[in-house]
MMTF fields as JSON, N, C-alpha, C and O atoms, coordinates in Angstrom:
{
  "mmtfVersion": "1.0.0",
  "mmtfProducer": "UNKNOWN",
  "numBonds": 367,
  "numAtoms": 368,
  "numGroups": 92,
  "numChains": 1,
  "numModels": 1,
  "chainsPerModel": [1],
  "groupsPerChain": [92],
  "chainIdList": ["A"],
  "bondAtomList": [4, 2, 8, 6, 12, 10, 16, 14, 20, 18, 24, 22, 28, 26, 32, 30, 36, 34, 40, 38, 44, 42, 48, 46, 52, 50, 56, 54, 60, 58, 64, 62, 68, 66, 72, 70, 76, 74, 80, 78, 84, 82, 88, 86, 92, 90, 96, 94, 100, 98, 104, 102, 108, 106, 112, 110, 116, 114, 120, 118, 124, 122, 128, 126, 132, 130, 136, 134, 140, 138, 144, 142, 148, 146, 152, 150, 156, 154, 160, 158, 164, 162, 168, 166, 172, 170, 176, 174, 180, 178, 184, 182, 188, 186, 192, 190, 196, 194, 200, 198, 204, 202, 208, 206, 212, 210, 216, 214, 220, 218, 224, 222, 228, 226, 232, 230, 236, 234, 240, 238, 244, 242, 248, 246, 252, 250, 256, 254, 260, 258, 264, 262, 268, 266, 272, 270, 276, 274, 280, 278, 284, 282, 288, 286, 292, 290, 296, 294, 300, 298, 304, 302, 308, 306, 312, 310, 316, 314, 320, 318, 324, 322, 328, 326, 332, 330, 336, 334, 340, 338, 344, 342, 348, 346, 352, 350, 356, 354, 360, 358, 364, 362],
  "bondOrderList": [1, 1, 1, 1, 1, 1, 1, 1, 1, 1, 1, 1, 1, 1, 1, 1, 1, 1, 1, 1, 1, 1, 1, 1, 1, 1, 1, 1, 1, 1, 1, 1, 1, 1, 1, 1, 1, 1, 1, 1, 1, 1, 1, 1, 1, 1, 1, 1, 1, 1, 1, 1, 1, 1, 1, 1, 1, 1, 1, 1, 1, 1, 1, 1, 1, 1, 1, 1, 1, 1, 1, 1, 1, 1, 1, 1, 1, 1, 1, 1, 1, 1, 1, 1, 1, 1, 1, 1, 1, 1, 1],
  "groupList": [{"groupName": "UNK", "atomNameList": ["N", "CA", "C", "O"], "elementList": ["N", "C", "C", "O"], "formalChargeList": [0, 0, 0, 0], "bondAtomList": [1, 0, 2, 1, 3, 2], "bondOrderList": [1, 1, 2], "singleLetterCode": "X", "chemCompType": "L-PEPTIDE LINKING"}],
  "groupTypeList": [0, 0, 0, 0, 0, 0, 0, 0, 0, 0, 0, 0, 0, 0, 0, 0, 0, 0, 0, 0, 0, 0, 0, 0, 0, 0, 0, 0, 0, 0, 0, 0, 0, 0, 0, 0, 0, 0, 0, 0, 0, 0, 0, 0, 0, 0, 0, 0, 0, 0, 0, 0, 0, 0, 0, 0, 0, 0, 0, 0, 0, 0, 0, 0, 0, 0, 0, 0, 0, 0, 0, 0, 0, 0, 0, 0, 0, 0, 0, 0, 0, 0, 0, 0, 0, 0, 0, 0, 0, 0, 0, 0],
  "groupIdList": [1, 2, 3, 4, 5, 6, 7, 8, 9, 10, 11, 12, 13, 14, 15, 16, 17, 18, 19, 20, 21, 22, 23, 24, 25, 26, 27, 28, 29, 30, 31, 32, 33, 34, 35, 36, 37, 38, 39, 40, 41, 42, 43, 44, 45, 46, 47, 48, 49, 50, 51, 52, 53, 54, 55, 56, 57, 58, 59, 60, 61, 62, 63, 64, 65, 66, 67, 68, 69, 70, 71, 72, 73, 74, 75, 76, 77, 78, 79, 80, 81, 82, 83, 84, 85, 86, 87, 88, 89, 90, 91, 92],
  "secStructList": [7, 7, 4, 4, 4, 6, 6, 6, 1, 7, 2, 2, 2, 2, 2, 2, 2, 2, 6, 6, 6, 6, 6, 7, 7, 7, 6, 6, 1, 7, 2, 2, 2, 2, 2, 2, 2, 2, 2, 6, 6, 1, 5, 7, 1, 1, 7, 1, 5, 7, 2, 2, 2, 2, 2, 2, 2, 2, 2, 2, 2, 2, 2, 2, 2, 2, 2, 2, 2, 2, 2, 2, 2, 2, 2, 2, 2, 2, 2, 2, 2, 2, 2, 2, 2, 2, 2, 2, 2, 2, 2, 7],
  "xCoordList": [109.871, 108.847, 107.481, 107.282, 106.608, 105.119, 104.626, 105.164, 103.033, 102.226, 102.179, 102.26, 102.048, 102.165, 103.373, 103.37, 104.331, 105.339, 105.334, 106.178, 103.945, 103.676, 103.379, 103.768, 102.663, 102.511, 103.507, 103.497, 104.555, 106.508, 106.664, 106.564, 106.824, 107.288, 106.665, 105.469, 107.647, 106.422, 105.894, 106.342, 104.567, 104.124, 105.142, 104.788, 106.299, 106.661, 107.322, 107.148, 108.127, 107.953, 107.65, 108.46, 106.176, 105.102, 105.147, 105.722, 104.276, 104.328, 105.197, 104.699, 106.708, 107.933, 107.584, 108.557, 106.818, 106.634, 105.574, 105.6, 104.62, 103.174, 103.667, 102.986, 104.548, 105.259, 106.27, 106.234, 106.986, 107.609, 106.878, 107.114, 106.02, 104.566, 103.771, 103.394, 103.93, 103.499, 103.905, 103.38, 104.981, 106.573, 106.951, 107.085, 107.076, 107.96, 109.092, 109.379, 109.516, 111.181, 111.255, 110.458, 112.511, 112.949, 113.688, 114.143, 113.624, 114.677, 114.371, 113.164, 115.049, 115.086, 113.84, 112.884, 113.982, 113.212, 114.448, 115.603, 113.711, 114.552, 115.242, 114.663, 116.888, 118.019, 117.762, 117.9, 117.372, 117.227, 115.926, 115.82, 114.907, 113.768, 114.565, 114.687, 115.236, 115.242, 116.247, 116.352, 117.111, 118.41, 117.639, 117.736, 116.534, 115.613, 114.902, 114.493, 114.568, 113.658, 114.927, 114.629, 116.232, 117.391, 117.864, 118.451, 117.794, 118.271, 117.011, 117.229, 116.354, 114.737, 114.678, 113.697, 115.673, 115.491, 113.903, 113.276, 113.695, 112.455, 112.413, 111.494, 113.97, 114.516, 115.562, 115.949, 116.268, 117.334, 118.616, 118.618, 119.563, 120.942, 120.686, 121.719, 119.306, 119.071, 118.035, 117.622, 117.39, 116.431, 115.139, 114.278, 115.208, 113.771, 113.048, 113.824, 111.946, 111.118, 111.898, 112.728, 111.936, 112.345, 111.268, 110.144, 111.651, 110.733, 110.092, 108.866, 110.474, 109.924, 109.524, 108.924, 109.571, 108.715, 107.5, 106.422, 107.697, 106.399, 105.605, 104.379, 106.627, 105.18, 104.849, 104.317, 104.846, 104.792, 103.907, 103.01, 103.953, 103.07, 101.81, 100.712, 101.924, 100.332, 99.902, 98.959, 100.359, 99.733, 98.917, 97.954, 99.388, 99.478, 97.872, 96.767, 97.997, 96.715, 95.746, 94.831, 95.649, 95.252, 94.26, 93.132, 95.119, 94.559, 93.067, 91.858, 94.119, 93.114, 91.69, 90.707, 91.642, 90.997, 89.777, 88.581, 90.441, 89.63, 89.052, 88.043, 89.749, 89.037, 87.584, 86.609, 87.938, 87.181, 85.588, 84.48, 85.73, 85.059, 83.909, 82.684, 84.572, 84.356, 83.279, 82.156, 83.776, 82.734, 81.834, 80.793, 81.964, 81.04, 79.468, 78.339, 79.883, 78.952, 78.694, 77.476, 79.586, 78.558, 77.42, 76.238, 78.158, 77.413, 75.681, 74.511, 76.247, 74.949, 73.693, 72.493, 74.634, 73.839, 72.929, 71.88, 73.61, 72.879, 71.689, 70.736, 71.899, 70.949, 70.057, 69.116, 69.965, 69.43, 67.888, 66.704, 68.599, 68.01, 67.409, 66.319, 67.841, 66.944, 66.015, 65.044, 65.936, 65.278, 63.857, 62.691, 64.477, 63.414, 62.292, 61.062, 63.207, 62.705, 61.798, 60.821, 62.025, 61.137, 60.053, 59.059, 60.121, 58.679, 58.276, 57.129, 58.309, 57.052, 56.893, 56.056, 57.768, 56.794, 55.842, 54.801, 55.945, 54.82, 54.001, 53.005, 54.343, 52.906, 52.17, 50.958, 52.692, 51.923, 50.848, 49.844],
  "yCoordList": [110.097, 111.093, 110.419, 109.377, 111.066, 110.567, 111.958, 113.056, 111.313, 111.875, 113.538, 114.574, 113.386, 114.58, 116.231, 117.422, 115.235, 115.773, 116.502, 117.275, 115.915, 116.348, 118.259, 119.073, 118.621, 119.873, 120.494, 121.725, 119.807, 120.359, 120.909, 122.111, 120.262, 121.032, 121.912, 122.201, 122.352, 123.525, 123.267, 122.4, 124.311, 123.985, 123.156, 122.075, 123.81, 123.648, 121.81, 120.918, 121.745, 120.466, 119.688, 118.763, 119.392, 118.87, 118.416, 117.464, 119.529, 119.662, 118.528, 117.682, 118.675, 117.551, 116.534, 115.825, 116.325, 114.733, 114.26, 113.109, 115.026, 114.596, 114.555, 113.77, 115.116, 115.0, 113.333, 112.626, 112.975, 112.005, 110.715, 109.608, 110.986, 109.767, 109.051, 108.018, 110.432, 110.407, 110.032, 110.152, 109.563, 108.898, 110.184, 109.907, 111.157, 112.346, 112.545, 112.028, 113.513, 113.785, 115.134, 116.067, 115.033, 116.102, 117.27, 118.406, 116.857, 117.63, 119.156, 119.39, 120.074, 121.413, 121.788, 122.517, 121.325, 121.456, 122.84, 122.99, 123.681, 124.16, 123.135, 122.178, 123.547, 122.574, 122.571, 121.545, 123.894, 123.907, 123.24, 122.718, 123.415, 122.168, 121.006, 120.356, 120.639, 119.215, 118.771, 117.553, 119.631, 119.479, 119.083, 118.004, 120.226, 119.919, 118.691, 118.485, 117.68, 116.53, 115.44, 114.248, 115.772, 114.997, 115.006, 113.973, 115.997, 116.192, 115.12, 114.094, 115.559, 114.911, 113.216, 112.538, 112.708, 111.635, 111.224, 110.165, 112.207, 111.826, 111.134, 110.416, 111.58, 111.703, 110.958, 110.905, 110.192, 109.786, 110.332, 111.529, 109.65, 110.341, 109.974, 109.955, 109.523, 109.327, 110.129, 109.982, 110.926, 111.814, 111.172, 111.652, 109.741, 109.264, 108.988, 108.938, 108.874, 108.797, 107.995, 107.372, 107.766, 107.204, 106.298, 106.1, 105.859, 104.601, 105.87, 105.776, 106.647, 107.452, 108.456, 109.064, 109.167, 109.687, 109.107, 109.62, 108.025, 107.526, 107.272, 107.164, 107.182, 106.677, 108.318, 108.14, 109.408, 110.023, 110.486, 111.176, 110.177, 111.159, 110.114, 110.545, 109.028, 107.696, 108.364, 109.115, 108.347, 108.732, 110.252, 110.468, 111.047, 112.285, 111.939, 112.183, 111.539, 111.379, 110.169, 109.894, 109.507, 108.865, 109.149, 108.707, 110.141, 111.487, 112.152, 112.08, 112.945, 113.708, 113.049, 113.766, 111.577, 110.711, 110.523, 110.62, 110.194, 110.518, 111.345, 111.158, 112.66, 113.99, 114.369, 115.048, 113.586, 114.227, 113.101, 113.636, 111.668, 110.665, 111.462, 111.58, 111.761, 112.411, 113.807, 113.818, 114.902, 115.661, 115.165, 115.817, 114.04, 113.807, 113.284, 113.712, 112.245, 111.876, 112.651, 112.669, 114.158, 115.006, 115.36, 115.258, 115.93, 116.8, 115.843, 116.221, 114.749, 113.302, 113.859, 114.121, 113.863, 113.791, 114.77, 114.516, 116.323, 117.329, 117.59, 118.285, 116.875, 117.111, 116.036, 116.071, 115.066, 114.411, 114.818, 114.547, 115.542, 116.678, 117.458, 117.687, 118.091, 119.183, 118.915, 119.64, 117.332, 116.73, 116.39, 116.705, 115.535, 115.043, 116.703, 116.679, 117.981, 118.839, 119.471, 119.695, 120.111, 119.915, 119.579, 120.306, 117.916, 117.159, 117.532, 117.811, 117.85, 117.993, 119.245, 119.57, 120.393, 121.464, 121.218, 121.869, 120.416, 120.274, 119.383, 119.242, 118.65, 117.602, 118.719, 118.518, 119.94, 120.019, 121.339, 121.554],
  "zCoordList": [107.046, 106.767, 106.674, 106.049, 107.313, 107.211, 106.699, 106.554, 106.427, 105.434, 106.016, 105.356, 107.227, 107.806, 107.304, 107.614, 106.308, 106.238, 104.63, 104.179, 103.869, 102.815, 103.027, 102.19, 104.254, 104.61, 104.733, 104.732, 104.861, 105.334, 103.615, 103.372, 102.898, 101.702, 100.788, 100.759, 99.974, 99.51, 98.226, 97.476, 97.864, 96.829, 95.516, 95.046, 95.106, 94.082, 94.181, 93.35, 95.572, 95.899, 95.934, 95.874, 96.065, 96.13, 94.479, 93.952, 93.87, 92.398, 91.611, 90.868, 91.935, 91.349, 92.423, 92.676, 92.926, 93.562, 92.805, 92.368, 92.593, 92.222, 90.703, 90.043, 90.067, 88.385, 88.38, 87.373, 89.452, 89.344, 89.722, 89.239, 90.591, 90.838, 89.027, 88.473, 88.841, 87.317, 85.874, 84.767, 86.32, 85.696, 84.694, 83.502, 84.984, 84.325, 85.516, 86.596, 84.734, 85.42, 85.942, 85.84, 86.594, 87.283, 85.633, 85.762, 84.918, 83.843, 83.855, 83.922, 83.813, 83.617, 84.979, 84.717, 86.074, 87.258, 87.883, 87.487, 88.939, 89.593, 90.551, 91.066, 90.761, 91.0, 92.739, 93.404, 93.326, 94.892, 95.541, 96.651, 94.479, 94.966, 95.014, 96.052, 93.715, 93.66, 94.569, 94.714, 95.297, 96.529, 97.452, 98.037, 97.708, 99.079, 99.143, 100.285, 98.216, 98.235, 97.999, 98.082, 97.729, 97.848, 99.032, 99.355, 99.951, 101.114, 102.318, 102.962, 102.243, 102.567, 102.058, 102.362, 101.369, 100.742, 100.025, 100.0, 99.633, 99.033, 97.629, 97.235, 96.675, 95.571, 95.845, 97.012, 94.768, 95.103, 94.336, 94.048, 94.03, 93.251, 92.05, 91.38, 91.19, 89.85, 89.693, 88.542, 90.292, 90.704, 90.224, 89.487, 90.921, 90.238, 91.98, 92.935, 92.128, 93.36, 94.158, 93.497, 95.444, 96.201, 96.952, 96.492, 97.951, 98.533, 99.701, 99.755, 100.33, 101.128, 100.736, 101.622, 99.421, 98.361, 98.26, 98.561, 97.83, 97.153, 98.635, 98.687, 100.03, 101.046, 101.462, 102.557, 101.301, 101.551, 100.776, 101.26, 99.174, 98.675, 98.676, 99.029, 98.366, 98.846, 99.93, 99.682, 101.329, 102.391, 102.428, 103.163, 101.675, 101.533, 100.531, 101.015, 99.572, 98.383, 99.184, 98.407, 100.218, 100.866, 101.921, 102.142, 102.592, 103.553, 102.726, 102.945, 101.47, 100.675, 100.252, 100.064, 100.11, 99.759, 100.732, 100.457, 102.082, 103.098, 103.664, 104.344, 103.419, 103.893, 103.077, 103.398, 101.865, 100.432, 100.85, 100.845, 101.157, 101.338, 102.935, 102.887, 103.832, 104.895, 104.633, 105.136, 103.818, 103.353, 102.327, 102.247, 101.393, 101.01, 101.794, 101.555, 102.759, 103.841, 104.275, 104.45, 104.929, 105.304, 104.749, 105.079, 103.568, 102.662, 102.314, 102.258, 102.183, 101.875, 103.244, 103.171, 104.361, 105.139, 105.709, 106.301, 105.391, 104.996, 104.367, 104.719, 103.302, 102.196, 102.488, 101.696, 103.325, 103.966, 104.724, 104.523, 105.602, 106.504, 106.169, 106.694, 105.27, 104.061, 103.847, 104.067, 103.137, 102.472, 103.533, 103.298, 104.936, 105.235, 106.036, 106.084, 106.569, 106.83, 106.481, 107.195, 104.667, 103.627, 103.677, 103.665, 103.769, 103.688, 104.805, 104.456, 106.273, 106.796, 107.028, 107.87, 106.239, 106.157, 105.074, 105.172, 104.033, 103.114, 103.243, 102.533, 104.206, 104.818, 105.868, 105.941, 106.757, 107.367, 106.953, 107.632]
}
């Protein structure tokens, strides 16, 4: 599974990955999420993260990291523009 595959599961999925990243547990979790991320090997038979869990959800918060880094420069560069636009309506 690649990061790509973080979009494959569902919210609540997700949720018990981003809870076990976090060193909490699966306890009193619904039992068919936690089949589906056992089935997926994301989880293992101690229901603690797995090695393709954890690359899945890094890549996954990695992504997010970059997308977030990406609109920030936009956004920088926007306001950039604004900025220098601004000034020469008030220089002229």
């Amino acid at each position: 599974m690649s990061a790509t595959h973080w979009d494959e599961l569902t919210r609540q999925e997700q949720r018990l990955l981003i809870r076990l990243f976090g060193g909490g547990s699966l306890r009193n979790q619904n039992a068919a999420d936690i089949e589906g991320l056992r089935q997926r090997g994301l989880v293992d038979n101690e229901l603690n993260l797995s090695m393709p869990g954890l690359l899945v959800f890094t890549f996954a918060m990695r992504e997010q990291q970059a997308d977030a880094i990406r609109r920030l420069g936009t956004a920088a560069e926007a306001e950039r523009l604004l900025t220098t636009s601004l000034l020469h309506e008030f220089a002229a």
